[in-house]
BASETOR-939086 format. One record per residue (C-alpha): residue in one letter; y, z, x. Coordinates in steps of 0.1 Angstrom, whole numbers, plus 5000, padded with zeros to 4 digits. Layout:
N
AYZX;...
END
This chain:
120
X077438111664;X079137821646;X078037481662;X080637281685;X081936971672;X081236671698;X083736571718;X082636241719;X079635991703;X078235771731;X076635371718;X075035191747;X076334811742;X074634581772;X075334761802;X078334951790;X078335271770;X081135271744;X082535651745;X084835741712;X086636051719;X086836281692;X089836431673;X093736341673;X094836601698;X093036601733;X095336921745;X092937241748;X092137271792;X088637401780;X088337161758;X089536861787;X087237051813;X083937021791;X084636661782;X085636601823;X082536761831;X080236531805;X081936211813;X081536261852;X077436371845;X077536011825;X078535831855;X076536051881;X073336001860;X073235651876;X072035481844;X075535511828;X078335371853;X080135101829;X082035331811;X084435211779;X086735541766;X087635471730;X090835631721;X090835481681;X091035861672;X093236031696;X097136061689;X098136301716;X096936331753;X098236601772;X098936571809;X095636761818;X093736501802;X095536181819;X094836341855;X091536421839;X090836031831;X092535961864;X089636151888;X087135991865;X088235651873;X088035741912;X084735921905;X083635601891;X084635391919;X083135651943;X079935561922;X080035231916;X081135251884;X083835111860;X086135301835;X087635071809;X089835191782;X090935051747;X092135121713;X095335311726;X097835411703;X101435281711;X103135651718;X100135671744;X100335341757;X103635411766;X103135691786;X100635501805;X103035241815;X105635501822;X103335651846;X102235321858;X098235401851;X098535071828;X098134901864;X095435131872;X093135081839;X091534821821;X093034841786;X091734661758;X093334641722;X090034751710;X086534761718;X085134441704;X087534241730;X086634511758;X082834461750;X083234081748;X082234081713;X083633811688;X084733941656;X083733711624;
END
């Protein structure tokens, strides 16, 4: 059996663990299922409700995965949690504010400014 490329890499910064999403194209429904499923055990694990999505990598977000982010955000506040994002690519960014969810998420231009960390 070949072995499964992770779908993300997880850093614990503080209180926050820094997810980075893996690959340019977040399209495949098992694929956005399996990474659903891990991000929402992160967040119901209790120790891992500041959540920052890193999407540095990611070019293309299909629908499935925006309503995918969306129930994790509301999982989070059902939780007690936070979802920020950052590092979005402009074609995605503009979907977000199309859609509005720009108003809905934190968005950071990258992760040292999400983390509060001053670059040198």
């Amino acid at each position: 059996m070949a072995e499964q490329e992770a779908k993300f890499t997880t850093e614990q910064v503080g209180g926050t663990t820094w997810v980075r999403l893996r690959g340019p194209r977040i399209t495949d429904q098992v694929y956005i299922n399996e990474l659903g499923d891990e991000l929402v055990a992160l967040l119901e694990s209790g120790a891992q409700r500041d959540l920052l999505i890193d999407l540095e990598e990611v070019e293309f977000l299909s629908s499935a995965m925006l309503g995918k982010l969306i129930r994790l955000f509301k999982r989070a506040a059902q939780v007690g949690g936070r979802v920020r994002l950052c590092s979005i690519r402009p074609s995605i960014r503009e979907v977000f504010e199309i859609t509005q969810l720009h108003k809905v998420f934190e968005i950071y231009p990258d992760a040292d400014e999400a983390l509060g960390r001053h670059r040198p």
